[in-house]
DRENZA-417200 format. One line per 4 residues: number of its first residue (from 1); their letters; for each residue x negated, y, z of C-alpha. Coordinates in Angstrom, 1 decimal. Each point is the difference from the previous one (the first is absolute). Layout:
% residues N
NUM) a) X Y Z ~ ...
% end
This chain:
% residues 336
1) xxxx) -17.9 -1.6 -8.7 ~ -3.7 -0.1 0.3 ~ -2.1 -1.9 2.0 ~ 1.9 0.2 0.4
5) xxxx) -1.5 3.9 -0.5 ~ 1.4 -1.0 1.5 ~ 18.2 10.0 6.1 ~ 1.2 1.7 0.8
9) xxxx) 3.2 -0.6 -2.1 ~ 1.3 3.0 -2.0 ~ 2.9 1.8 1.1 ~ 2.4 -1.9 -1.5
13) xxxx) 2.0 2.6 -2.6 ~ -3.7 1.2 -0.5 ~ -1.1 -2.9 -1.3 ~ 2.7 -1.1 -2.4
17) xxxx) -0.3 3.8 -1.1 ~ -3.8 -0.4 -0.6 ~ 0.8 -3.2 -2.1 ~ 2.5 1.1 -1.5
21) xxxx) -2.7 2.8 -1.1 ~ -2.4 -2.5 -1.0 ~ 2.4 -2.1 -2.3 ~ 0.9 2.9 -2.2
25) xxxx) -4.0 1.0 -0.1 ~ -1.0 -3.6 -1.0 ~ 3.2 -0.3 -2.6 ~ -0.9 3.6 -1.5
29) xxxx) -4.0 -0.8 -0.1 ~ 0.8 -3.8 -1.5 ~ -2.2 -2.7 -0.5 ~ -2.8 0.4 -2.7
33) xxxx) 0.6 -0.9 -3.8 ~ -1.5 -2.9 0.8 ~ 1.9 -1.3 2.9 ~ 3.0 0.9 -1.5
37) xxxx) -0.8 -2.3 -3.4 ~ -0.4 -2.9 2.4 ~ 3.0 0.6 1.6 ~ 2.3 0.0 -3.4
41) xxxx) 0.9 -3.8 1.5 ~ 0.1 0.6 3.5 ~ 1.7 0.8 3.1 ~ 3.5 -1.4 -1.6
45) xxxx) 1.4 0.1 3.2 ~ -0.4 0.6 3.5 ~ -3.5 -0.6 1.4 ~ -0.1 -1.9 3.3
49) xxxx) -3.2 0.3 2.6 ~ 0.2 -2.4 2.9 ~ -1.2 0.5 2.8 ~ -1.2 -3.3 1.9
53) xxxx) 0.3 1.9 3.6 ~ 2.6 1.7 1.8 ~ 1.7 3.5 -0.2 ~ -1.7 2.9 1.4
57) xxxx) -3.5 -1.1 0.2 ~ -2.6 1.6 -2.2 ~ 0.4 -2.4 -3.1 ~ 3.2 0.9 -0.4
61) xxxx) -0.6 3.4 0.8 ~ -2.3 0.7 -2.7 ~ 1.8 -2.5 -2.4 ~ 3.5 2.2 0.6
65) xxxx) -2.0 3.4 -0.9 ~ -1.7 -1.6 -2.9 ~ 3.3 -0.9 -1.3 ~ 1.8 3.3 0.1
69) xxxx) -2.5 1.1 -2.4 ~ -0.4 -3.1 -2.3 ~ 3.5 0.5 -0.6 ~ 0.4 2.8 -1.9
73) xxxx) -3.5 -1.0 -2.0 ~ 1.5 -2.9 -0.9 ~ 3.6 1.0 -0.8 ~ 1.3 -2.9 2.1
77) xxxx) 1.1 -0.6 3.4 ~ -3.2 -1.5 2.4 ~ 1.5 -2.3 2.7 ~ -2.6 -0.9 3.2
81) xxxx) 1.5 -3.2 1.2 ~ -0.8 -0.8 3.5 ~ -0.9 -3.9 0.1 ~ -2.0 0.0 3.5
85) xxxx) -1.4 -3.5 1.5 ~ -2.6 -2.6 0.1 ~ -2.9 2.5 -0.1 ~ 1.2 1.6 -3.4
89) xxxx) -0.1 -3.7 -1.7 ~ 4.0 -0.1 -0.5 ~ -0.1 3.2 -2.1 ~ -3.0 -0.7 -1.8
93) xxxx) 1.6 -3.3 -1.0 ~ 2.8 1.4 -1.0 ~ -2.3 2.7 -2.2 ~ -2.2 -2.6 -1.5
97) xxxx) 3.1 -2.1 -1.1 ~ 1.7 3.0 -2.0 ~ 0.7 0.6 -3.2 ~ -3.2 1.4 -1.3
101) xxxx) 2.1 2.5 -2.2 ~ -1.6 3.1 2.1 ~ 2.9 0.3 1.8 ~ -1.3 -1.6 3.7
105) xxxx) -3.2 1.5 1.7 ~ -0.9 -0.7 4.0 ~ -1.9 2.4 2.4 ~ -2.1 -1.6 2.1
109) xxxx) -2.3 0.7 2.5 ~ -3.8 -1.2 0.4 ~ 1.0 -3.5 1.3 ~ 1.6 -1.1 -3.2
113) xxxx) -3.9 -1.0 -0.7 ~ -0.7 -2.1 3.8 ~ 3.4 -1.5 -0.6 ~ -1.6 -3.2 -2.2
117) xxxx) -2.6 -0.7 2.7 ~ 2.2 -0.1 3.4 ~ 3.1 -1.4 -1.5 ~ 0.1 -3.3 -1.8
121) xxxx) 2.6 -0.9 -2.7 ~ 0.7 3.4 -0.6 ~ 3.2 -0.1 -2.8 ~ -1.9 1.9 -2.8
125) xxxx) -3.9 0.7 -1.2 ~ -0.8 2.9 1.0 ~ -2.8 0.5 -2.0 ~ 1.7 -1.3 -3.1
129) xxxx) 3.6 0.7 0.3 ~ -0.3 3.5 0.5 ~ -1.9 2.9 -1.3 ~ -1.0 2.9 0.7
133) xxxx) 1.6 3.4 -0.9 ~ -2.1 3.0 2.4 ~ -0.3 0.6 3.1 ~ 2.3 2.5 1.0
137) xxxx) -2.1 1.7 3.3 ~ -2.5 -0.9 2.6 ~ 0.4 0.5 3.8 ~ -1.7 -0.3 3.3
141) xxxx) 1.8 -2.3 2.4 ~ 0.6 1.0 3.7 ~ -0.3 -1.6 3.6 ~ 3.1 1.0 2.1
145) xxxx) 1.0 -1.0 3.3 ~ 3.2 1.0 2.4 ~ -0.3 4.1 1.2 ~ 1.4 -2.2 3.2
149) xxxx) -3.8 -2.0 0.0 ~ -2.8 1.6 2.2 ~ -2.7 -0.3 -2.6 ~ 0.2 3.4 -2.2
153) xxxx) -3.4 -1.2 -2.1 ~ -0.9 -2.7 -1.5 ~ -3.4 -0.5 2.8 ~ 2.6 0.0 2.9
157) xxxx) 2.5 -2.2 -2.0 ~ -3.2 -2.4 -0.8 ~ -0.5 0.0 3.7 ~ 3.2 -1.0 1.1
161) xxxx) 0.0 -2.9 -2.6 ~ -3.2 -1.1 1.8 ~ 2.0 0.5 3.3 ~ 2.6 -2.8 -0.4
165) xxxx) -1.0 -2.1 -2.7 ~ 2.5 -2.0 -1.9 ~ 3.1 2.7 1.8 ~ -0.2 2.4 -3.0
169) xxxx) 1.5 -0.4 -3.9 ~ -0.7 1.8 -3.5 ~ 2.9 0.2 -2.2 ~ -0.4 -0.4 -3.9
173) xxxx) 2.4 0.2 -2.7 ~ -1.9 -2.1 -2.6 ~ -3.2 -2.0 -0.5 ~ -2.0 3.9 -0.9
177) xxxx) 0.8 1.3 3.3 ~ -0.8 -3.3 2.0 ~ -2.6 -0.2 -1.7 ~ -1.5 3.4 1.1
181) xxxx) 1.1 -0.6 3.5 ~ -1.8 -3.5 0.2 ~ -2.8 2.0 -1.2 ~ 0.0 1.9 3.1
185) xxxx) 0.7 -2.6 2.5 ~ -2.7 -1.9 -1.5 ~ -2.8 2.7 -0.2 ~ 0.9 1.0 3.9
189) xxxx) 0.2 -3.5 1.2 ~ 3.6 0.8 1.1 ~ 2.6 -3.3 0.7 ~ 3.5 1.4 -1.3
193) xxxx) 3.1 -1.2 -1.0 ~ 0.4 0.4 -3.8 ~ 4.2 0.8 -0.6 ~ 1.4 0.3 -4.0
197) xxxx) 2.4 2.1 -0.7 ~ 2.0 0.3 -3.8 ~ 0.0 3.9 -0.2 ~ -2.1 3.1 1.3
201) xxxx) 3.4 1.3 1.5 ~ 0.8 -3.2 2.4 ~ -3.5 0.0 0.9 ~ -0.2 3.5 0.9
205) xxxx) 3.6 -0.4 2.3 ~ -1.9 -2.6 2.1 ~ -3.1 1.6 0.7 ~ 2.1 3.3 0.8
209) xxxx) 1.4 -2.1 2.7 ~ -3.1 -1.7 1.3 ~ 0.9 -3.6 -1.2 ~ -2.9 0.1 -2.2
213) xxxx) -3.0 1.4 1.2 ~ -1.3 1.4 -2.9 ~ 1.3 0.2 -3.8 ~ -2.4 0.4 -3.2
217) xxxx) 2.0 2.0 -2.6 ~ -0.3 2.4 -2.5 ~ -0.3 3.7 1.2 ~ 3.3 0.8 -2.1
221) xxxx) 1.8 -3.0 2.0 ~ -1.2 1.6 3.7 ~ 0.2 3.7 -1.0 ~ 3.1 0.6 1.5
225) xxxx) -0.2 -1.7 3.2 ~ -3.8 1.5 0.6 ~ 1.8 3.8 -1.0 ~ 2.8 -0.6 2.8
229) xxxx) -2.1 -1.1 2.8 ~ 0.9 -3.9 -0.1 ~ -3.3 -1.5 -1.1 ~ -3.4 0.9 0.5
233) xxxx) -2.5 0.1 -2.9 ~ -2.7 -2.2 0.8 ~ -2.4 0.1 -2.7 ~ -0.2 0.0 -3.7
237) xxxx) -1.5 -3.2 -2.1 ~ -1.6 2.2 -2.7 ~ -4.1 1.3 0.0 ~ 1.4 3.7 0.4
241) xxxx) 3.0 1.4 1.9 ~ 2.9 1.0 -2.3 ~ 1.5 3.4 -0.4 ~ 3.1 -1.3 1.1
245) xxxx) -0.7 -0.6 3.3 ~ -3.6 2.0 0.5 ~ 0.0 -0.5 4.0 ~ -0.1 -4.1 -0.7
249) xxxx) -2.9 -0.9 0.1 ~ -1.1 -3.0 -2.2 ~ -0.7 -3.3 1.7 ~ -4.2 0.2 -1.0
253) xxxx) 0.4 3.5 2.3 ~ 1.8 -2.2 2.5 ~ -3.1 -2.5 0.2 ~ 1.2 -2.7 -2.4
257) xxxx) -2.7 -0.3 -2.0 ~ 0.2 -1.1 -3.9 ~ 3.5 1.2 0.3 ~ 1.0 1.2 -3.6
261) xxxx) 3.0 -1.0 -1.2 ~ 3.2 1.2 -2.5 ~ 3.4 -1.2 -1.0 ~ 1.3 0.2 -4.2
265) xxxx) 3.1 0.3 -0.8 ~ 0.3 -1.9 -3.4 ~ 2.1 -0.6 -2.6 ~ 0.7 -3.7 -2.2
269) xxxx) 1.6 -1.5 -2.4 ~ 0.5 -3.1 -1.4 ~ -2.9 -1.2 -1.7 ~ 1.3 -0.3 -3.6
273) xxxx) 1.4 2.9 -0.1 ~ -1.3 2.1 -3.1 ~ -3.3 2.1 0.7 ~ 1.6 3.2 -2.0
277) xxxx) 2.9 -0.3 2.5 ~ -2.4 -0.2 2.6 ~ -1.9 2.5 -1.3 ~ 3.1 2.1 -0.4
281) xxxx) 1.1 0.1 3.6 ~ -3.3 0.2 1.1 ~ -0.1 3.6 -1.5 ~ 3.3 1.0 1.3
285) xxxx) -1.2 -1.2 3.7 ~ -2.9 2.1 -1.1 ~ 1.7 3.1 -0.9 ~ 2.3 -0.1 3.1
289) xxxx) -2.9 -0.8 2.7 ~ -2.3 2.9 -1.3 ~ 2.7 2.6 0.0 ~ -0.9 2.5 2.7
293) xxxx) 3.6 -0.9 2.0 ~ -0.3 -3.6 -0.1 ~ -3.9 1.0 0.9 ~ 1.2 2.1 3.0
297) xxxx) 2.4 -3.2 1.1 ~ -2.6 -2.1 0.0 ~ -2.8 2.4 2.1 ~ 2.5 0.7 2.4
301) xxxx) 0.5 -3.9 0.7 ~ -3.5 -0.7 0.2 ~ -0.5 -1.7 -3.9 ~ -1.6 1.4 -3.4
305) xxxx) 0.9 -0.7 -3.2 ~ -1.5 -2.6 -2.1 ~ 1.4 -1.6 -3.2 ~ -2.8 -1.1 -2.1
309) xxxx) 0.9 -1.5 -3.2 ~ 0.9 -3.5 -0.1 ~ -3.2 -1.8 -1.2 ~ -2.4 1.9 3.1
313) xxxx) 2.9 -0.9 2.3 ~ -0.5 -3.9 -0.9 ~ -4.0 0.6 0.5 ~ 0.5 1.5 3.5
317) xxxx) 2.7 -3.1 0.5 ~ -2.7 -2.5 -0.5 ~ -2.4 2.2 2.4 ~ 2.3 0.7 2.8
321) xxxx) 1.5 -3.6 0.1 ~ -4.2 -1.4 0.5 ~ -1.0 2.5 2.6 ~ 3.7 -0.4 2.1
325) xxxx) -0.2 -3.8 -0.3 ~ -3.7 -0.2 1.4 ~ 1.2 2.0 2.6 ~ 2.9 -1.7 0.9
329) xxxx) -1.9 -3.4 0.1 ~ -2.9 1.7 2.4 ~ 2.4 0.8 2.7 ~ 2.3 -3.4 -0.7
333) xxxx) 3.0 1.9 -0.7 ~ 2.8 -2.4 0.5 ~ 3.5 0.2 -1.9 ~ 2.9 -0.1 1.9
% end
């Protein structure tokens, strides 16, 4: 995520084909002489990757495929553990109070670093309990609103906010996405309802159905409503339109100026956890996101490959949590 410069879903027997595919590519290729040294003490059993939001949205998405192909690197079973609430904070907790045997990673999204500023008392540090590992990929986010809702871009959807002020809602699934719609709200002058939501999937079931006016999700999490007609895409939050969905246009083309924003999906451990282990899996979540299938997964849901080694990941950390706290303090973003 810079500046932050800044699905459809496969057929299903498709897919688990393709992964299949993958998994016995990855186990032939093997990790490096390297990795493999490092990894003469670890995994020694199954490796569990929670997920602090609920099933079907794109966290777990991504975090499901990325496990299919850790697996066979690994030579252990990869459980994604669904542990949704509180803005991602009760799976985080959990995360950062594991064993730090290399055994417990989280996915998180890009709130995971606006989480210590809106919510106090949070049950961990999360700058000192938990470290990083890589960040998987980098996404646009999307504005989607009912295919039932007269507005079919985002200047006439503006306009009807202005219309009937304080009528309308955005839906968010954590502090990221609320963030990115206060953003909006704020930089249009526009009085809405701001309505959490623990997953991308519940979120998306209300504003299919018009009791949320408009939901800020992932383009992975929308992708199948926008491809059968039930939401409209609004506008994207990145500089430049993505490939996935060339006709949006992004929100700067939309008139909101400034507008540049992206969403990381990134992975933690606990914070003592050994830096070859981290190292380690930081190489296998290499080698699986820069294959060319898990590559072609990820372009077709809007996201690119990332994972950096560790120590750059913990530099962009520090740089990403300054510029998304400013920003959250400029437009008083409020925790729920």
């Amino acid at each position: 995520m810079k500046k932050i410069k800044n699905s459809t879903i496969l057929n299903p027997q498709r897919q688990r084909l393709g992964w299949l595919a993958l998994g016995a590519a990855l186990t032939c290729a093997g990790l490096s002489a390297s990795a493999q040294a490092q990894l003469s003490d670890w995994p020694t059993k199954p490796v569990r990757i929670i997920v602090p939001y609920s099933p079907g949205g794109g966290t777990d998405i991504i975090s499901r495929r990325l496990a299919l192909g850790l697996g066979p690197l690994l030579k252990q079973n990869v459980i994604v553990d669904n542990k949704p609430g509180a803005n991602g904070i009760i799976g985080t907790d959990l995360a950062a109070k594991a064993e730090p045997d290399g055994h417990t990673y989280v996915m998180v999204v890009s709130t995971h670093l606006i989480n210590p500023l809106v919510i106090k008392n949070l049950p961990y540090d999360t700058f000192k309990d938990l470290i990083g590992v890589t960040v998987v990929a980098d996404s646009p986010l999307i504005f989607v609103t009912s295919s039932q809702f007269p507005a079919k871009t985002m200047a006439e959807f503006t306009k009807a906010m202005r219309a009937k002020p304080a009528t309308y809602s955005y839906g968010s699934s954590e502090n990221m996405t609320k963030l990115v719609g206060a953003m909006y709200a704020n930089s249009e002058k526009l009085d809405m309802v701001s309505v959490s939501y623990k997953g991308g999937a519940p979120l998306m079931t209300d504003v299919v159905s018009g009791v949320t006016t408009v939901g800020i999700t992932s383009i992975l999490t929308a992708r199948n409503f926008m491809d059968s007609g039930r939401l409209t895409p609004l506008a994207v939050t990145s500089s430049q339109r993505s490939a996935a969905v060339p006709n949006v246009p992004t929100m700067q083309e939309a008139g909101v100026k400034d507008f540049d924003i992206t969403q990381s999906y990134a992975m933690y451990a606990p914070s003592k956890t050994p830096k070859h282990i981290l190292n380690a899996m930081q190489k296998a979540v290499h080698q699986v996101a820069m294959s060319p299938d898990m590559k072609a997964a990820l372009a077709d849901q809007a996201a690119w490959p990332v994972a950096q080694p560790v120590d750059e990941f913990n530099e962009r950390i520090k740089k990403e949590a300054a510029f998304l706290q400013d920003l959250a303090k400029k437009i008083n973003l409020q925790g729920d």
